[in-house]
C-alpha positions, 0 to 999 in steps of 0.5 A: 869508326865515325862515318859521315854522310854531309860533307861540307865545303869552305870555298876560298882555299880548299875548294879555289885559289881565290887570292888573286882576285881577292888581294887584289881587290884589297888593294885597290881598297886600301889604296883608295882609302889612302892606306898603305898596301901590304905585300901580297905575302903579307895579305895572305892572312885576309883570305878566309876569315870575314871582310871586317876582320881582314881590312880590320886586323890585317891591313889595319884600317880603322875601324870608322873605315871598315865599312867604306873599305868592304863597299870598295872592295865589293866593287872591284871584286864582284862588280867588276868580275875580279871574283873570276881570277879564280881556279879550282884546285887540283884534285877538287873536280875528282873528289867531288865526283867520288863523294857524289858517288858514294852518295854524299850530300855535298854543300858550300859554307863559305863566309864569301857573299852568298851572290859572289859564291853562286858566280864562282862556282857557276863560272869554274864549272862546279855548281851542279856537283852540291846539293846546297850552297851557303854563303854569308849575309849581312844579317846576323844569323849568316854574317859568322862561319858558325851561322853559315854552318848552322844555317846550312845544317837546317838546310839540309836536316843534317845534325851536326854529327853526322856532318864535316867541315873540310876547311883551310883556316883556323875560322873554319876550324872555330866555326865548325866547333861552335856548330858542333861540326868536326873538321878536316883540315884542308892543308893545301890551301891557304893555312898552316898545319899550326893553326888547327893545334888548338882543334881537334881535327877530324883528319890532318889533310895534305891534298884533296886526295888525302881528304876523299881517301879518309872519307871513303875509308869510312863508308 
């Protein structure tokens, strides 16, 4: 039985439900920029991949305006603090603490800008429980899912297969099979169970009990 001791975190939908905040701001974006904006329903897809991504292949913003739509969204989003419309999952504190317990490293990889995921997780109270928080940047080694795993990896002095990812969307799923990382698909958030057919998931988790139960099973 394979046993793991780093596990790693996705932040927006598995950790927090950051969809207020961050379709929010989309709209604010999009609208400044003149585009129409989607549903709240219809934006949901923007949560979890990269900012390009979402304005790109979401909302549909030419690519000539992605980079003024990103900007945008900074502002509103981290500038004026709508990163705070965020809370923590039910179940999230518990399971920390059980993994911190067990003696674990814990650690955020998150596609999220590196200040913006220091800011939530001090905000909402769950800095002090990971060893480690890695968000991304605009240079090339930090500004792919894989690259924040990898990064995060060398970090820690964890190889990748004494590591999981617990994540909520198919990037996470990607990110963690390019860094040679299994994964544990976190259900409750933002994705659907179908998004994971095409990786092998580690575990098929509907809460974050379920997730610290498959874990802990495997001391």
């Amino acid at each position: 039985m394979k046993t793991y001791s780093t596990v790693l975190f996705d932040l927006d939908g598995t950790l927090i439900d950051t969809s207020e905040g961050v379709i929010g701001s989309a709209h604010y974006a999009l609208e400044i920029l003149g585009y129409p904006k989607p549903s709240f329903r219809d934006c949901l897809p923007f949560l979890g991949p990269p900012l390009p991504y979402g304005f790109g292949v979401v909302c549909g913003v030419k690519e000539s305006d992605i980079p003024r739509a990103i900007e945008v969204f900074r502002r509103r989003y981290i500038g004026e603090e709508w990163y705070l419309r965020s809370a923590v999952y039910p179940g999230i504190p518990e399971l920390l603490a059980k993994l911190r317990q067990a003696g674990k490293r814990i650690a955020v990889t998150t596609s999220k800008l590196q200040l913006a995921a220091d800011k939530i997780l001090t905000k909402l109270g769950l800095i002090d429980f990971f060893d480690l928080v890695v968000g991304s940047t605009e240079g090339k080694d930090r500004s792919t899912k894989e690259g924040v795993l990898r990064y995060a990896l060398d970090a820690l002095g964890c190889k990748p297969e004494d590591a999981v990812l617990i994540g909520d969307r198919r990037y996470d799923a990607e990110g963690a099979k390019a860094a040679g990382i299994d994964c544990i698909a976190a259900l409750w958030g933002f994705g659907a169970r179908e998004e994971f057919d095409p990786y092998p998931a580690a575990a098929l988790s509907d809460t974050p009990e379920d997730a610290g139960n498959f874990l802990l099973s495997r001391q």
